[in-house]
N, C-alpha and C positions, 0 to 999 in steps of 0.2 A: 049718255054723253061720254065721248073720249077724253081720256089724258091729255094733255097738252101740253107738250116741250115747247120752249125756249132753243133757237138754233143760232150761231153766228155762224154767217156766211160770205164768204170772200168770193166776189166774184172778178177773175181776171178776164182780160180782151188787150187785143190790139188795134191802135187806132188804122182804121184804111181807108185808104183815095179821101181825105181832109181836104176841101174846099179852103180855099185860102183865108176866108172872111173863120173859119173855124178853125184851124190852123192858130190864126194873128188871136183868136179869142182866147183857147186854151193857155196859149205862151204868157198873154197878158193876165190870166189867173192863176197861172204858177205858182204863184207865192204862197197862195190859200189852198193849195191841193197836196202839198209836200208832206213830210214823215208827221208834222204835227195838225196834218189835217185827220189821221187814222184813227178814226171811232165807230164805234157799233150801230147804226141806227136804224130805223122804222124805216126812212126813207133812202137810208142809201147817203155813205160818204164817198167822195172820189178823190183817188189822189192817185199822179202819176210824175216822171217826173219829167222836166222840160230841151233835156237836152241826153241823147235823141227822143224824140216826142215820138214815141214807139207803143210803148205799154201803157196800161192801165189795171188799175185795180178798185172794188166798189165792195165797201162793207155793210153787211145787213144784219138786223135782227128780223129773226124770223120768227112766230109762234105759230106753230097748226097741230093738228093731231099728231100724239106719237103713232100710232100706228100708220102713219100716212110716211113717218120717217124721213130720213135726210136727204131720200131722192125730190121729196115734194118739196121740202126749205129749199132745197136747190132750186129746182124749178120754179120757184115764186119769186126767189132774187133773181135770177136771170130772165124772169118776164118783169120783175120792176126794171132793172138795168137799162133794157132795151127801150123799155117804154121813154125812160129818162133821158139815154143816150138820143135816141132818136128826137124826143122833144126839144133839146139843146140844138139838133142840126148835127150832131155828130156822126159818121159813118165808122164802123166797127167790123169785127169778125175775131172769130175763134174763145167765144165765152167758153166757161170754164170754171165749175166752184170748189172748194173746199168748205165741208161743213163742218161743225162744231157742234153736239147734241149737250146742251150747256146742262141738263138735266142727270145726263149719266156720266160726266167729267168730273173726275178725282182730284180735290185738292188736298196737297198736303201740308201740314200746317206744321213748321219748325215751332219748336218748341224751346222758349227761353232757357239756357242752361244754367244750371245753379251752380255755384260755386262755393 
């Protein structure tokens, strides 16, 4: 059995040709999609913002083999994405991810000074 990374992955898009009944929806969930909607999830968080109602953005955790690597985390969020976007009635184009291989990311750790 394979390794298995932990990924976050940001997947961006742009909203297009928005049917008005989906249009009026996103505007009126605005509020819940903004900077403090931004978190990592299994399922996928959305946040974009409301004026111009242009972009988007959808954050994921991903886990699959490391040897399948960050091209496959990508490709799993942007087939959740779509599945999600599309289930909503959303119309989209031009996805797009940034991944995060959370397995091999350096943290470094400030260290109290003594005095």
């Amino acid at each position: 059995m394979s390794e298995q990374h932990t990924y976050r992955v940001i997947v961006r898009g742009t909203w297009d040709a928005l049917t008005d009944e989906a249009r009026q929806r996103l505007l009126a969930g605005a509020g819940g999609h903004g900077m403090s909607s931004m978190r990592f999830t299994e399922e996928g968080s959305l946040s974009y913002e409301p004026s111009p109602l242009k972009h988007f953005s959808m954050r994921y955790v991903v886990v699959c083999d490391a040897e399948d690597g960050e091209e496959m985390a990508a490709a799993i969020a942007e087939d959740r994405a779509e599945t999600t976007l599309r289930g909503l009635g959303y119309s989209f184009c031009g996805l797009r991810s940034t991944v995060t291989d959370m397995n091999t990311m350096k943290v470094n750790v400030k260290r109290a000074s003594r005095r």
